[in-house]
C-alpha distance (Angstrom), angle and dihedral (degrees) to the residues before:
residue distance angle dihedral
X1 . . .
X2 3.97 . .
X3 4.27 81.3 .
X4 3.60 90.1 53.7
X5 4.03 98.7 39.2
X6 4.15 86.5 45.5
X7 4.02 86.2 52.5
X8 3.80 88.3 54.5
X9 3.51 94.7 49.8
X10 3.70 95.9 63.1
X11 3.84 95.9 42.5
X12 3.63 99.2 110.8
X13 3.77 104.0 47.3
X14 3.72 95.6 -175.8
X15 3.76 87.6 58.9
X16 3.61 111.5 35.2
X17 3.11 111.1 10.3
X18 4.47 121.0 40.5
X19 3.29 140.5 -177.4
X20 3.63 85.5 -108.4
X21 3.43 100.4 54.8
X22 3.87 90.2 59.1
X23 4.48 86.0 49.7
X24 3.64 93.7 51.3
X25 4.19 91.1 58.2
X26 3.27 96.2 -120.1
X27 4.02 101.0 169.7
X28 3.61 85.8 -154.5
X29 3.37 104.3 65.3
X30 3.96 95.8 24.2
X31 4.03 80.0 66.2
X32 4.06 94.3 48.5
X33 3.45 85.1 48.0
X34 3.35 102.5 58.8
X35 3.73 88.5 41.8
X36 3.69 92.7 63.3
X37 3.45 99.8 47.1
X38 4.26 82.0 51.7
X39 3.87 88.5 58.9
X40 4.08 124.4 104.5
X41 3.71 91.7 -148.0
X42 3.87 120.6 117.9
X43 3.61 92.4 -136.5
X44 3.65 92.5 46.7
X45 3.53 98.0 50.6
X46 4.02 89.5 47.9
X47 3.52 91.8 52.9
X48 4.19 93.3 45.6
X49 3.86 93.1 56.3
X50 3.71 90.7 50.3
X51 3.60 89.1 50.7
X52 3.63 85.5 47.5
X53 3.42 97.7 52.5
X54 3.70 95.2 51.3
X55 3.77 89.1 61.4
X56 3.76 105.6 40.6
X57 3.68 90.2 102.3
X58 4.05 87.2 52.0
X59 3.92 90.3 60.4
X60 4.13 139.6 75.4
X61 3.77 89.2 54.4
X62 4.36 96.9 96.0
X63 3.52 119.7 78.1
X64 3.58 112.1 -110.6
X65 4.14 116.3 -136.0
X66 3.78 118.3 178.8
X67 4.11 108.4 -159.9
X68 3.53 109.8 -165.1
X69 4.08 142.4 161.3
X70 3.59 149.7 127.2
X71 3.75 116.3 -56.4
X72 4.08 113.6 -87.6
X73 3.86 86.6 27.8
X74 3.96 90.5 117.3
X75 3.87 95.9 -108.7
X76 4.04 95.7 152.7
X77 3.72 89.5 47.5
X78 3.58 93.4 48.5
X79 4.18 90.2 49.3
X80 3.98 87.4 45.7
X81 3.90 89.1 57.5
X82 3.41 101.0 40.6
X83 3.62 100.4 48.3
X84 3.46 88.7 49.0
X85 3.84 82.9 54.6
X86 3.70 91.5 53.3
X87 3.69 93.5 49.9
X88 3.60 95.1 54.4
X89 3.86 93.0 54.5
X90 3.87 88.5 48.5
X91 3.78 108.8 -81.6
X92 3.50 141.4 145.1
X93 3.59 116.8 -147.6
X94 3.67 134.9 -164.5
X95 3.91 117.3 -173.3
X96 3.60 120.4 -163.6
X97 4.39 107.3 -171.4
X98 3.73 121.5 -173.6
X99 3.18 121.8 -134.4
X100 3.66 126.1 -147.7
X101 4.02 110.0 -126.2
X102 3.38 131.1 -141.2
X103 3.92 122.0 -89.7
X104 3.70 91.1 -154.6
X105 3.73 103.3 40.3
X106 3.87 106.3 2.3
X107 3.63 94.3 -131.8
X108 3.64 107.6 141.9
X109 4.07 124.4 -134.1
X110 3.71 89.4 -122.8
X111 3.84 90.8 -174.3
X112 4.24 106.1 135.9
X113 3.46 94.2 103.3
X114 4.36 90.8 55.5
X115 3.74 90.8 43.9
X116 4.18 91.4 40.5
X117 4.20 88.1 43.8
X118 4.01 92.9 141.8
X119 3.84 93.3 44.8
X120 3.61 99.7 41.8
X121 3.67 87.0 56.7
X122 3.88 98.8 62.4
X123 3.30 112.8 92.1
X124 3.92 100.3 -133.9
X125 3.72 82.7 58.4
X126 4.23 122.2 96.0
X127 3.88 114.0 -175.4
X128 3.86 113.5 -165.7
X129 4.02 112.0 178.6
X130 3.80 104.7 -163.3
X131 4.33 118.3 -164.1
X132 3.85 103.5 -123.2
X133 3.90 76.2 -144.7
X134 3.88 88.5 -164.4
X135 3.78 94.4 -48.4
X136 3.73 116.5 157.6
X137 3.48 109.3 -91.8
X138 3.76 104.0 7.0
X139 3.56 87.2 -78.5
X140 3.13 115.2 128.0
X141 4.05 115.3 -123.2
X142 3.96 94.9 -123.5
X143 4.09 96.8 38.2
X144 4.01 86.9 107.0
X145 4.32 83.8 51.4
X146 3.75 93.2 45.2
X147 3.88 87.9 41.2
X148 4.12 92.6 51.9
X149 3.79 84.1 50.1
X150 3.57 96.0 55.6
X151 3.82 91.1 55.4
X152 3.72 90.8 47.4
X153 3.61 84.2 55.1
X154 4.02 97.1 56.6
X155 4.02 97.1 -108.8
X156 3.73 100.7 156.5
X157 3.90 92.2 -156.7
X158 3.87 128.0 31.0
X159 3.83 115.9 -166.1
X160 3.74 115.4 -172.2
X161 4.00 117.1 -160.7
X162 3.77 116.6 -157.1
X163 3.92 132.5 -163.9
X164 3.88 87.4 -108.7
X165 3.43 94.1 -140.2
X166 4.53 133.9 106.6
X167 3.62 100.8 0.2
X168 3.73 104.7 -26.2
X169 3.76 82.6 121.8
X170 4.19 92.3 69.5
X171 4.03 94.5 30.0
X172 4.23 91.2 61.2
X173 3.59 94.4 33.7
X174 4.24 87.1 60.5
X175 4.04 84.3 53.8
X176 3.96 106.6 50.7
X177 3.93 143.2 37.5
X178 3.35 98.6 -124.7
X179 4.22 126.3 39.9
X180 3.85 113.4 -157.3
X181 3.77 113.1 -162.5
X182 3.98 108.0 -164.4
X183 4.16 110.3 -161.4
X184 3.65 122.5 -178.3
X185 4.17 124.3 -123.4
X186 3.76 112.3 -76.0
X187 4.22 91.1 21.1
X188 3.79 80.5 109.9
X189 3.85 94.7 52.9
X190 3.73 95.3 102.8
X191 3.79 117.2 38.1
X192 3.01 97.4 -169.4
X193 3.98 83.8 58.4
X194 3.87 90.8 62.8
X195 4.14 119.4 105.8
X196 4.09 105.8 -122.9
X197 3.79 84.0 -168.4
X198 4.24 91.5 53.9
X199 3.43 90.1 46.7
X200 2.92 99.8 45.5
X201 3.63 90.7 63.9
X202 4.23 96.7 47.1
X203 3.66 118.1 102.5
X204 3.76 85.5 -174.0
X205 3.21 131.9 24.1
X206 3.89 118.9 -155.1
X207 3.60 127.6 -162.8
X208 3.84 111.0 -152.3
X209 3.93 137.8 -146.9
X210 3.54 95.8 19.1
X211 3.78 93.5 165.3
X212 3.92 135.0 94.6
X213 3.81 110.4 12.9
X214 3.89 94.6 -18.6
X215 3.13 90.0 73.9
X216 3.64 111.4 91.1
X217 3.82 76.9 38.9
X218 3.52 94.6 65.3
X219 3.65 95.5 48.2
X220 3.40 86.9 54.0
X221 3.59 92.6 50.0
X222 4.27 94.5 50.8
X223 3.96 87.1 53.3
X224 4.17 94.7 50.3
X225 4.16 84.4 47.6
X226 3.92 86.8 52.2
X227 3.44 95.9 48.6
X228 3.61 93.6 45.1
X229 3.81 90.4 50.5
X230 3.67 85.4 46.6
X231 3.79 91.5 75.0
X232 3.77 102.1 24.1
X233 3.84 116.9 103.9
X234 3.94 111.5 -115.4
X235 3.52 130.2 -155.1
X236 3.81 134.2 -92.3
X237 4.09 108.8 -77.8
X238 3.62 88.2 58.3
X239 3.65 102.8 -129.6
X240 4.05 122.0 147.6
X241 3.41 117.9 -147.0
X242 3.42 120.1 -119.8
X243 4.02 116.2 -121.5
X244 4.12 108.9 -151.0
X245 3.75 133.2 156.3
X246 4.02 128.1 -139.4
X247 4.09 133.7 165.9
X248 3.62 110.2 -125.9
X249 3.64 94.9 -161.8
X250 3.84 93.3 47.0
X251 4.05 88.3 47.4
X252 4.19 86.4 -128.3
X253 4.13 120.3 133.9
X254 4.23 90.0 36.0
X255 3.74 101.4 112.2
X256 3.82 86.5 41.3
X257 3.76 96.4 51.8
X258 3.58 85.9 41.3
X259 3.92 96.3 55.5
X260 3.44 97.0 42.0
X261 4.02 88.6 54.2
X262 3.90 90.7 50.2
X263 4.09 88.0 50.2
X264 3.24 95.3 49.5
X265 3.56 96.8 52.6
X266 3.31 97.5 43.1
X267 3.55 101.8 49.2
X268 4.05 78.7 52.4
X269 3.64 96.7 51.0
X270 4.22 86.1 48.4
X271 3.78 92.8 57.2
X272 3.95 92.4 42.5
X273 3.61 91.4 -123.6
X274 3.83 88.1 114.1
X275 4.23 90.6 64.9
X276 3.89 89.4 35.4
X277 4.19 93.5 49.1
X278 4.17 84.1 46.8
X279 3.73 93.2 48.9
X280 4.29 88.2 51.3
X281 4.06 85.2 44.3
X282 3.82 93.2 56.6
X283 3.81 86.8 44.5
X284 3.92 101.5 53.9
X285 4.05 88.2 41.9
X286 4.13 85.4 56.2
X287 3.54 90.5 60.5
X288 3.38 93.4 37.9
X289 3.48 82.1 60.7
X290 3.61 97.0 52.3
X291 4.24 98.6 50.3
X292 4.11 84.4 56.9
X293 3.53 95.8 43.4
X294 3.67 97.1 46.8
X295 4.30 86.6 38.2
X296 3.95 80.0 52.6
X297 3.72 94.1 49.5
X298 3.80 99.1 43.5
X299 3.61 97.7 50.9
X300 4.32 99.1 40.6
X301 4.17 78.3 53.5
X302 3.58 97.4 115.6
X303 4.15 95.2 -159.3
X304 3.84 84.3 59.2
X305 3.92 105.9 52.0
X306 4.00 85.3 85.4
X307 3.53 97.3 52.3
X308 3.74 97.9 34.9
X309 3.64 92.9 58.1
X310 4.07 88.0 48.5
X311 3.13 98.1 54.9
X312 4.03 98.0 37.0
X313 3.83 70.4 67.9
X314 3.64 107.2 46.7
X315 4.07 86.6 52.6
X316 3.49 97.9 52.7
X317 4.21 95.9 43.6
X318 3.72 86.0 49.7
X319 4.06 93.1 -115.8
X320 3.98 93.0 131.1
X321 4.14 124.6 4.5
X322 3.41 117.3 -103.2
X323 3.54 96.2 -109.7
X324 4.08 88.7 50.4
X325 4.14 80.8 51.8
X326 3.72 88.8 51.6
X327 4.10 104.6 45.0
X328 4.19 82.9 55.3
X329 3.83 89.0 51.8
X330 3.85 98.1 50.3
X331 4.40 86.3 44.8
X332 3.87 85.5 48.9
X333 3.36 96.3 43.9
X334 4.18 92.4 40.2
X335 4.10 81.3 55.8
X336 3.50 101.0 49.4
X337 3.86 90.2 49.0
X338 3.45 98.7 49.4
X339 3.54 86.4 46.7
X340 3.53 100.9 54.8
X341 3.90 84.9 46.5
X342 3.75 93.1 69.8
């Protein structure tokens, strides 16, 4: 109910909520923001976009760090550490963690701000946990939205946490400047073990918990991920990632990570590729936008629930192919449009 009544309050965003509200940093309203733009309803998303809009010229200033790995590998300890980091050298930080949701229920863990207890406390500090609510990747659908906001709102950094798992790699890698992979001592044991394709993707690749009696392990670990990058084709700017090692719960590796981040970006932003890889970002989320909107559309089409459901059926039996099944979709679909046009 406090969702739902939290919703409402935001639902005339010339009234209560502005623009302005979001630019002061008001947490407050940063968070109803972000929970409008989240919502399904019409109105709602009508009202996010303008909100949106209004803002545009707020965003692109934040630095833009996607923290990513396989589950267990430490990645809300790592984001604790390093934001604290950042806010000793001066930084705000905004963190926005998705949750995975629940196939049976689709209630979502929503636990970032137990496991991030000391950051969440700071009060330079905003902690968003977003349900991936099935989205491809484990990113959720309005991260870029929430992101946007957080720049509107004067964060200076934005990390964004991911499940880790299916292709959450590629989905937060089309959202920031800089993709940290995180790997844990000994996941470099086996080369042949290693995801090219993951990678591929890493603009920094950080060994965790190298402490206590991991870590010989982990420097172990950083030299099989050189070696492997040694001989693995990388793509076109040219850039190698850097392979280090810290211990989140020790504090050490920060100012490294940190460093190597600021490098990379920079030697981005120098080239231009930084403005041109935003520009192709903004374009693939567009489309993005289109293939849900147009999934939304087809299947809230109440002439096509029948025949949806048919041929669902007819695919999966094997009476027609699936992309048979699909080609009579689109023409229904194309009918019912143009006859709701007239």
């Amino acid at each position: 109910m406090a969702k739902d009544d939290g919703i409402a309050s935001v639902g005339r965003v010339g009234g209560l909520l502005t623009a302005e509200d979001i630019r002061s940093g008001d947490r407050r309203a940063l968070a109803r923001a972000i929970t409008l733009s989240e919502s399904q309803r019409t109105d709602h998303k009508s009202e996010a976009e303008i909100l949106l809009k209004s803002l545009l010229s707020d965003t692109g200033h934040s630095m833009r760090i996607g923290i990513s790995g396989p589950p267990g590998v430490g990645k809300s300890t790592f984001i604790e550490a390093f934001g604290l980091y950042l806010l000793g050298i001066g930084k705000s930080v905004a963190v926005l963690a998705v949750d995975p949701s629940s196939a049976l229920s689709g209630g979502s863990i929503l636990g970032d701000k137990t496991r991030m207890e000391r950051l969440a406390r700071e009060k330079d500090v905003f902690i968003r946990p977003s349900p991936a609510a099935g989205a491809l990747g484990g990113v959720a659908y309005h991260t870029r939205e929430a992101m946007l906001l957080c720049e509107a709102a004067g964060f200076d950094v934005i990390l964004i946490e991911t499940v880790g798992v299916g292709q959450s790699e590629m989905a937060v890698a089309d959202l920031v400047d800089v993709f940290v992979l995180l790997v844990q001592p000994g996941g470099g044991d086996d080369l042949q073990g290693i995801k090219r394709g993951v990678i591929e993707l890493a603009d920094l690749i950080v060994v965790t918990k190298a402490d206590g009696n991991f870590s010989e392990l982990a420097r172990h670990t950083a030299a099989d991920y050189r070696s492997a990058l040694s001989i693995i084709w990388r793509r076109g700017e040219g850039l190698q990632p850097e392979v280090l090692s810290c211990s989140a719960t020790e504090g050490r590796g920060m100012t490294d990570v940190w460093q190597a981040v600021e490098s990379y970006c920079g030697a981005l932003a120098e080239s231009g590729e930084l403005a041109r890889k935003r520009e192709n970002q903004a374009r693939r989320w567009m489309w993005r936008a289109v293939e849900e909107n147009v999934m939304s559309a087809l299947k809230n089409e109440p002439a096509m629930a029948a025949l949806l459901e048919r041929l669902d059926s007819d695919a999966a039996e094997g009476r027609k192919t699936p992309s048979a099944a699909a080609s009579e979709i689109l023409a229904a679909f194309r009918g019912a449009s143009e006859e709701s046009a007239k």
